[in-house]
Every structure is written in C-alpha cells, then in structure tokens.
Backbone bond lengths (Angstrom), bond angles and torsions (degrees), N, CA, C in turn:
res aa  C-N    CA-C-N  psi(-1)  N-CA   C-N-CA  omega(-1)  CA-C   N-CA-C  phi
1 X - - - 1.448 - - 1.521 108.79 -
2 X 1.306 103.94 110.44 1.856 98.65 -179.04 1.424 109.09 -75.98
3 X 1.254 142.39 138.35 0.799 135.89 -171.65 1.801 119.77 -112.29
4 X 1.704 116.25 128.58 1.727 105.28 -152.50 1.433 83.24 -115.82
5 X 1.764 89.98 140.87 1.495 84.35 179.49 1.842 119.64 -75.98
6 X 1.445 113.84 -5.36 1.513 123.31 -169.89 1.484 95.99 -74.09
7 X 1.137 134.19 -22.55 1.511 145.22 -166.27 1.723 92.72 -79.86
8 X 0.830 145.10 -13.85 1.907 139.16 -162.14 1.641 96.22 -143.35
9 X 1.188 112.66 140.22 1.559 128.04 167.99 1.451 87.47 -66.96
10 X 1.446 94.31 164.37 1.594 104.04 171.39 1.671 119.09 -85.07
11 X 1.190 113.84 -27.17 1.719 105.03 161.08 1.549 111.42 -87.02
12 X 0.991 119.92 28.14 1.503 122.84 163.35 1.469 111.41 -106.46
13 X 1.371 133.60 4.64 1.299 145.35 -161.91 1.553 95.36 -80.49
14 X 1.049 140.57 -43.96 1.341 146.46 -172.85 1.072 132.96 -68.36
15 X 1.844 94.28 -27.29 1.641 97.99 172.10 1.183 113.68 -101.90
16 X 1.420 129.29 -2.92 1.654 128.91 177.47 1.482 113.21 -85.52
17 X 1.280 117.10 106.01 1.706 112.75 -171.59 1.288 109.41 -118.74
18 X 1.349 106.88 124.36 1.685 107.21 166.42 1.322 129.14 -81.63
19 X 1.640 98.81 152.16 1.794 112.04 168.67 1.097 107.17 -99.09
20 X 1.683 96.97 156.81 1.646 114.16 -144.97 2.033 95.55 -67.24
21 X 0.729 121.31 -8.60 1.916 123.03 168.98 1.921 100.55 -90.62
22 X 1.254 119.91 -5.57 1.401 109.62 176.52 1.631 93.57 -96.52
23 X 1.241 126.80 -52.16 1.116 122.90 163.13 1.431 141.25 -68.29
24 X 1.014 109.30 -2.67 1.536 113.16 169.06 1.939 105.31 -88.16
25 X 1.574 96.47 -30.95 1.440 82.33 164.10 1.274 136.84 -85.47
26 X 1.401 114.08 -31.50 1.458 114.28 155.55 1.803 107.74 -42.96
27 X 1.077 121.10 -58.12 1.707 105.50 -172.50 1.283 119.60 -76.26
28 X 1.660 131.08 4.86 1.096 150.82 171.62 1.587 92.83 67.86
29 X 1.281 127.36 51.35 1.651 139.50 155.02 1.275 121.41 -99.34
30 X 0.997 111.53 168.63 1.474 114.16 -174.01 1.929 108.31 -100.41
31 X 1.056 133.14 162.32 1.585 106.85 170.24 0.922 148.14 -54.43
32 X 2.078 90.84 -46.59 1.379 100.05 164.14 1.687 141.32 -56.43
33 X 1.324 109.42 -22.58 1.202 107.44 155.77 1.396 131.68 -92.54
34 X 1.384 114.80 6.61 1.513 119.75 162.40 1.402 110.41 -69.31
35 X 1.612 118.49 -50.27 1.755 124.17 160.18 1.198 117.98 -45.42
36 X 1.965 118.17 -30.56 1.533 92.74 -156.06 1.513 80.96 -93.84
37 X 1.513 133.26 -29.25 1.567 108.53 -163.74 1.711 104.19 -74.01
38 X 1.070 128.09 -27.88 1.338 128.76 165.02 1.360 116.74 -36.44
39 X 1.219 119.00 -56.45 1.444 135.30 -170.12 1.313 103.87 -75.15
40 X 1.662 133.72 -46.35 1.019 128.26 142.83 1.980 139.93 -28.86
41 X 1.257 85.48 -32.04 1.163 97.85 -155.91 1.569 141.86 79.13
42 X 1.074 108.34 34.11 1.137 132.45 -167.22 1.451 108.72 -65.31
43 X 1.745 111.13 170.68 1.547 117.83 167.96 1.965 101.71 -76.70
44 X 1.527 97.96 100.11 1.414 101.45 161.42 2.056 119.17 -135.04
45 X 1.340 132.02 175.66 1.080 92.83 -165.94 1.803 99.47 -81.29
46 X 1.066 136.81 -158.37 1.360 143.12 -179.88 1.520 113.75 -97.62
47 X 1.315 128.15 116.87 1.116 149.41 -133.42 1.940 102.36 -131.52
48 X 1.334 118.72 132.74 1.382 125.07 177.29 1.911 101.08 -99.92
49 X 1.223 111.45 143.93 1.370 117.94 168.61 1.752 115.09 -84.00
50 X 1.168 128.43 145.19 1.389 141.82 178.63 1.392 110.02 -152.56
51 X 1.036 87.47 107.30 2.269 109.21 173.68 1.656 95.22 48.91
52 X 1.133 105.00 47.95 2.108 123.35 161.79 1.525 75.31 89.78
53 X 0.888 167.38 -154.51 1.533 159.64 -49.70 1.537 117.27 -113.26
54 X 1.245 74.25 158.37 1.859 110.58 -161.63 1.127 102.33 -56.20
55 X 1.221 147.92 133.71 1.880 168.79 113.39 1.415 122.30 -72.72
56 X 1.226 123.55 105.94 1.113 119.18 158.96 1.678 144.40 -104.50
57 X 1.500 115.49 98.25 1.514 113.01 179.06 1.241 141.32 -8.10
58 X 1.306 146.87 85.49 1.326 121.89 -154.23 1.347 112.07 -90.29
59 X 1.305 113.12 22.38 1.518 115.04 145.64 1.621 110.49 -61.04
60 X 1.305 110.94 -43.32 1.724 117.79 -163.24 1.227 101.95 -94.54
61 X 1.445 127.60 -10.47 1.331 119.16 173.37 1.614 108.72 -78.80
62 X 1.211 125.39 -46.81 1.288 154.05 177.29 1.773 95.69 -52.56
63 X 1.326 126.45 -47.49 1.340 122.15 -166.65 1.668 101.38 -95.46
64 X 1.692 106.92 -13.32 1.881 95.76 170.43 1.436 100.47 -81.05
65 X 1.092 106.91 -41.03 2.022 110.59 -159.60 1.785 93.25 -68.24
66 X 1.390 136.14 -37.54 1.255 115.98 146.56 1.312 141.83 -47.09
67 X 1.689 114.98 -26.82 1.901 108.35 -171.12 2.078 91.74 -101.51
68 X 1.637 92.24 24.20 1.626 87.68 -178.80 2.073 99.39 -110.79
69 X 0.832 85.03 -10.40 1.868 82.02 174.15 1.840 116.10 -75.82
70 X 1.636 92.45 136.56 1.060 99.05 176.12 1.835 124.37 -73.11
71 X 0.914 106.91 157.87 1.752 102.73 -172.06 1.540 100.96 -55.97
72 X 1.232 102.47 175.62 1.617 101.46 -160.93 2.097 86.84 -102.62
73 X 0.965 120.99 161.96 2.156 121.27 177.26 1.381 89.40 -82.64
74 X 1.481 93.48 123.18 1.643 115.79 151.21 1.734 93.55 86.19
75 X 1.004 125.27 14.43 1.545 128.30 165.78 1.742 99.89 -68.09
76 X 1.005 116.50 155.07 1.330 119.89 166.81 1.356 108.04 -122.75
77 X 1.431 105.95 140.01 1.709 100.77 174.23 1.368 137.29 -63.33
C-alpha cells in the first residue's frame, strides 16, 4: 500500500501507522532487510511495538525521510 501524504489531514499523521511491508515499500526495501537493519540497529525511522511488532508513525516516517535529504548545491548553511 503506497502511502500519499494528500490522502490524511496533517494532524491525522499520528494515527496512521505502518507495517513493516507498508514500510519497506515506501523505502523501496524488501522486509527482510527492514528486520535485519533494525536488528542491526541501523538508520531506520523509530518505530513503537504492538502485540511484539514493529509500527511505524507516519508522522516519524515523514520526519526521517526528511532528516535523509541531501543539502540542496549552493545552499549555505
């Protein structure tokens, strides 16, 4: 399920949470490596547990896939 952000008000962002196959497709990953960088500890966004498994907010998905862009050329800091 791709998920658009025009489809959700913006204070509705908090309550729509993905499973780790909603998010592996948003990041164009597969699952299994959504588990293994998790387990790793990897750069993923931060994820709440529900009845043992992973959920992730797509408020917080939305605010990782932002602190993941590269600076824009000739931006100044």
């Amino acid at each position: 399920m791709a998920t658009d952000l025009s489809t959700y008000a913006m204070n509705e962002l908090h309550t729509v949470h993905l499973t780790p196959s909603q998010l592996a497709e948003r990041l164009n990953m597969s699952v299994r490596t959504i588990y293994n960088v998790r387990s790793r500890g990897g750069d993923l966004p931060r994820a709440m547990i529900y009845g043992g498994r992973p959920r992730w907010r797509l408020s917080d998905v939305i605010a990782w896939e932002e602190s993941q862009l590269e600076p824009m050329k000739g931006a100044q800091p």
